[in-house]
N, C-alpha and C positions, 0 to 999 in steps of 0.2 A: 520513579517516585519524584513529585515535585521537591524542591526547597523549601519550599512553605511545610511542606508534608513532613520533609524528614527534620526539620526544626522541632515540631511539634513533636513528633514520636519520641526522637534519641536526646533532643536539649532539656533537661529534665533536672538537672542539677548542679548548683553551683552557679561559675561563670557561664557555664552554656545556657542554662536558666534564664540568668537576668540578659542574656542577647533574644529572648524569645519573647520576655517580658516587657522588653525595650521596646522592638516591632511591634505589640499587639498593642502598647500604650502611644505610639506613635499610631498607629491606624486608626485608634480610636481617635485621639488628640486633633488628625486633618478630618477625619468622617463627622466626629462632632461640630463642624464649624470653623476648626483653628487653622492657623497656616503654621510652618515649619521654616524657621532660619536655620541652615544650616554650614558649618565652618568647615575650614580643609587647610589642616598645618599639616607640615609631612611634606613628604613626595608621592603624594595621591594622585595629579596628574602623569608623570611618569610614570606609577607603578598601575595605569590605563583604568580607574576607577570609574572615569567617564564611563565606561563601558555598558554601566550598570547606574549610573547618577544621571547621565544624559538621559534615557529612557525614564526615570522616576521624576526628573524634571518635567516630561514634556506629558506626563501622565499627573500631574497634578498633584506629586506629596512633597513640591519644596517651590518654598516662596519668596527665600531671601536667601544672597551667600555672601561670606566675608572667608577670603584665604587670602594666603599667603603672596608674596609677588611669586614669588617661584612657580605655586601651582599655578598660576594666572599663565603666564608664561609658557610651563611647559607642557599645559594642555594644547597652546596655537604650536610651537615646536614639533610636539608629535602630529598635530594635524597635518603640517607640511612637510613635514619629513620624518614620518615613524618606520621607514623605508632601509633609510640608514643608519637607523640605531643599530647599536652593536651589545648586546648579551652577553655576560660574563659569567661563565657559572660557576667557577671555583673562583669567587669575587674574596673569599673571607680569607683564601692563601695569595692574596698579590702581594709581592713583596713591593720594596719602594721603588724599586729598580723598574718593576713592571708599572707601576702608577708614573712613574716618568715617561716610559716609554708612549703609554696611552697620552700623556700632556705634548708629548713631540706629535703625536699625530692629530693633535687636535682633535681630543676625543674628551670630554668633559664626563667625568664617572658620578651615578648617583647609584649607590650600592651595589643592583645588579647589573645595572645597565648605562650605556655608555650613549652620549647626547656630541652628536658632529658639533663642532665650531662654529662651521660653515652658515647653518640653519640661523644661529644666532645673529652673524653678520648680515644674513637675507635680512632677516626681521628689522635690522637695527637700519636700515635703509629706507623704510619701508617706515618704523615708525618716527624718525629725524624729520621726511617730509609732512608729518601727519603735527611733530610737534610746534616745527618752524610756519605751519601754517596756521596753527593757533597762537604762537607768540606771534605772531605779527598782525592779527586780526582782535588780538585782547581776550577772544578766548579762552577756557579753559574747561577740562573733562578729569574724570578718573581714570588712573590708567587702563581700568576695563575698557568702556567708551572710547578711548584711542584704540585700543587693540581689535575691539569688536569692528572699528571704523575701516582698519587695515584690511580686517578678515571680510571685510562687504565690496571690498576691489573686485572684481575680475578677473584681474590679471593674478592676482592672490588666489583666487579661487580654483583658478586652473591647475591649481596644484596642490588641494583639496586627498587627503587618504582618510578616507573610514570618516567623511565625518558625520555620521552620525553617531559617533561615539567621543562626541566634543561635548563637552559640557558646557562649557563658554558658550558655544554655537548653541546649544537648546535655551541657554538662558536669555539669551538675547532673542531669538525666538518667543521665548513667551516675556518678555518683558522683565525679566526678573533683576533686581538690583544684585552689583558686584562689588562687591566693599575690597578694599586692597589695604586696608593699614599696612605700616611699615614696607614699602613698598620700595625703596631707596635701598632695601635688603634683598635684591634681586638682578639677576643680569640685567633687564632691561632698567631698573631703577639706577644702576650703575652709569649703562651708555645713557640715561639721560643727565646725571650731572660731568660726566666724559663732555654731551655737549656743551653744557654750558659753561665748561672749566676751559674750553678750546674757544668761546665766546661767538660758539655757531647760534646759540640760542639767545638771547641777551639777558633774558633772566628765569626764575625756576615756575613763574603763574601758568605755565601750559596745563599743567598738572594738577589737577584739586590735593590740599595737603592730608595729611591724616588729620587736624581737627577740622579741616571741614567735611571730610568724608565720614565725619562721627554726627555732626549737625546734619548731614543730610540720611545717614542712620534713623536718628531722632524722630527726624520728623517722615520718616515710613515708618516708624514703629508707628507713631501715632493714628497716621492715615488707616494702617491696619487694624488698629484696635478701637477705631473712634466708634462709638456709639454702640460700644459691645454690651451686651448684657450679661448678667449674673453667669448664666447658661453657658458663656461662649469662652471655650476655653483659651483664648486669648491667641500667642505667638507662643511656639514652642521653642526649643536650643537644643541643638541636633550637634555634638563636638565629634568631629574626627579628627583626634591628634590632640596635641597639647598649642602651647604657644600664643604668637600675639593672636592669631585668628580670632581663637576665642575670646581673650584675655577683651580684648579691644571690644568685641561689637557685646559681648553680657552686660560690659560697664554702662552701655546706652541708658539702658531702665533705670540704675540710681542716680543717674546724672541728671535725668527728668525729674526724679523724686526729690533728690537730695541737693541737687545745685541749681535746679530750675523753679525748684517748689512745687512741681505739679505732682499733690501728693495721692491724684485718683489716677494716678498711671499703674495698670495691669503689672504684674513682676510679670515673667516667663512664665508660661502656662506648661511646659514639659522639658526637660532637662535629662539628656545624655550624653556620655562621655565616653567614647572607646581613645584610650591610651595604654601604653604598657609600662607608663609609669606609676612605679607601686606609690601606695599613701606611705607620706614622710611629713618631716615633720619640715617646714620652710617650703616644702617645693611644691609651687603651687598647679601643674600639672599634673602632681599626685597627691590634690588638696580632695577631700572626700564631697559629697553637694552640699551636706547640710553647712558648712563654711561658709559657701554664698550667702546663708538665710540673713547671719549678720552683717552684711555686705549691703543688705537692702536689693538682691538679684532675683532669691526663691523666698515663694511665702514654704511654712512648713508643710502646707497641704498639696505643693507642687509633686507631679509625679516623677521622682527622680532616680537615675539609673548611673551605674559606673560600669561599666566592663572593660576589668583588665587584660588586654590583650595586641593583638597585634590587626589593627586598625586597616589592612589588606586583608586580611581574612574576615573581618567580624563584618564591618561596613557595606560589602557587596553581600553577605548574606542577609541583613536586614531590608537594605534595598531589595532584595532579591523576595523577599519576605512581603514584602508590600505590592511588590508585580506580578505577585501569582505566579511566580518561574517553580 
């Protein structure tokens, strides 16, 4: 039985419902005309999401992405070295003794699985030269755009595993913009002020900042929605996970509206959120959607979805939902 098949049959109620609900208003939302922005907080490149994101990207159901520095990161990491990761399956009894142990061997832990050192320092060689050759030429890129630039070497490519299960790599392929807010919260966002605190770099313009990586948000929400009619259900908001991801690239829309004045700008045309943070009161990754409405993000006739849950399991069966798997 496919995915798609056994969605339908057994997801029938409750939270497995609105995961079925989710996908069929998502299929509708790109079939009717609209595109799909979709975000990635979490460790969804490590926990190999690509797997199933890569493929929905190069099939046509996602149009914009904004995550995290980390997933940025540790999508190109597993691409060059998913070889020597190390799996830990009784991760939730490490005592601290054994999390030391793994830090002496330079083995950086993300819940179940464990990220060489090594791979990081490749990277970080690799993107020093990519940085110091835009600070000395006045350039300057997103840190996707640098990494993507890395990842189109040769010499980088010769050591290439599985990638077609990059997501980076499909997105840059079809063109798709990569938004990185807060990205200074990241290994490589690290080694780039490491550089310029050692005065390799002479200053931080290599890098576009997070407000202008929200300006140039702006202005692709625009391009995509320009000359939309009634009909067209605009940009959709695809949340995997909580955090700035999201937080950063929803605020685009009232910032056109509300700070720009541009008050015929499109809200979200479809809104979902898989987290497994429960709705609270203050916490706003366990804020419910209708909250955005006075935010100025969703009109109240957006179709909106929460599924509470764990964001590896629910996100590749949606995906998986929309590829006929």
């Amino acid at each position: 039985m496919k995915v798609r098949d056994f969605l339908e049959r057994y997801y029938l109620h409750y939270n497995s419902r609105e995961v079925v609900r989710a996908a069929r208003a998502y299929q509708a939302h790109v079939e009717g005309g609209g595109s799909m922005f979709v975000t990635l907080a979490g460790a969804m490149s490590t926990a190999q999401l690509g797997r199933v994101l890569a493929p929905a990207i190069e099939a046509g159901w996602v149009h914009g992405i904004c995550c995290t520095g980390a997933n940025l990161e540790e999508d190109a990491f597993r691409l060059l070295a998913g070889d020597t990761y190390e799996p830990i399956d009784d991760w939730r009894a490490l005592r601290a003794e054994d999390e030391q142990a793994l830090y002496d061997r330079g083995m950086n832990r993300v819940t179940d699985t464990c990220i060489p050192e090594t791979v990081m320092r490749h990277m970080e060689a690799q993107l020093l030269a990519r940085w110091r050759e835009a600070t000395e030429s006045g350039s300057s890129a997103m840190p996707s755009e640098h990494l993507l630039a890395v990842l189109a070497e040769p010499d980088v490519q010769a050591h290439f595993q599985e990638p077609e299960n990059s997501w980076l790599l499909a997105a840059g392929r079809k063109g798709i913009p990569v938004f990185t807010p807060g990205w200074e919260d990241s290994t490589t966002g690290n080694m780039f002020a490491a550089a310029v605190f050692r005065e390799e770099l002479a200053h931080h313009r290599a890098v576009v900042t997070g407000t202008e990586q929200m300006v140039r948000l702006m202005r692709w929400y625009q391009a995509r929605t320009e000359g939309c009619v009634p009909e067209n259900p605009g940009i959709g908001f695809f949340q995997v996970g909580g955090g700035i991801a999201g937080d950063f690239a929803i605020c685009a829309v009232p910032a056109m509206i509300q700070d720009l004045g541009l008050e015929e700008t499109p809200f979200w045309g479809y809104f979902c959120q898989i987290s497994d943070a429960v709705t609270s009161y203050g916490g706003y990754s366990g804020a419910v959607p209708n909250e955005k409405i006075t935010w100025g993000k969703l009109a109240p006739s957006t179709p909106k979805f929460m599924i509470e849950s764990d964001a590896t399991i629910v996100a590749p069966l949606i995906f998986a939902y929309l590829l006929g798997y």
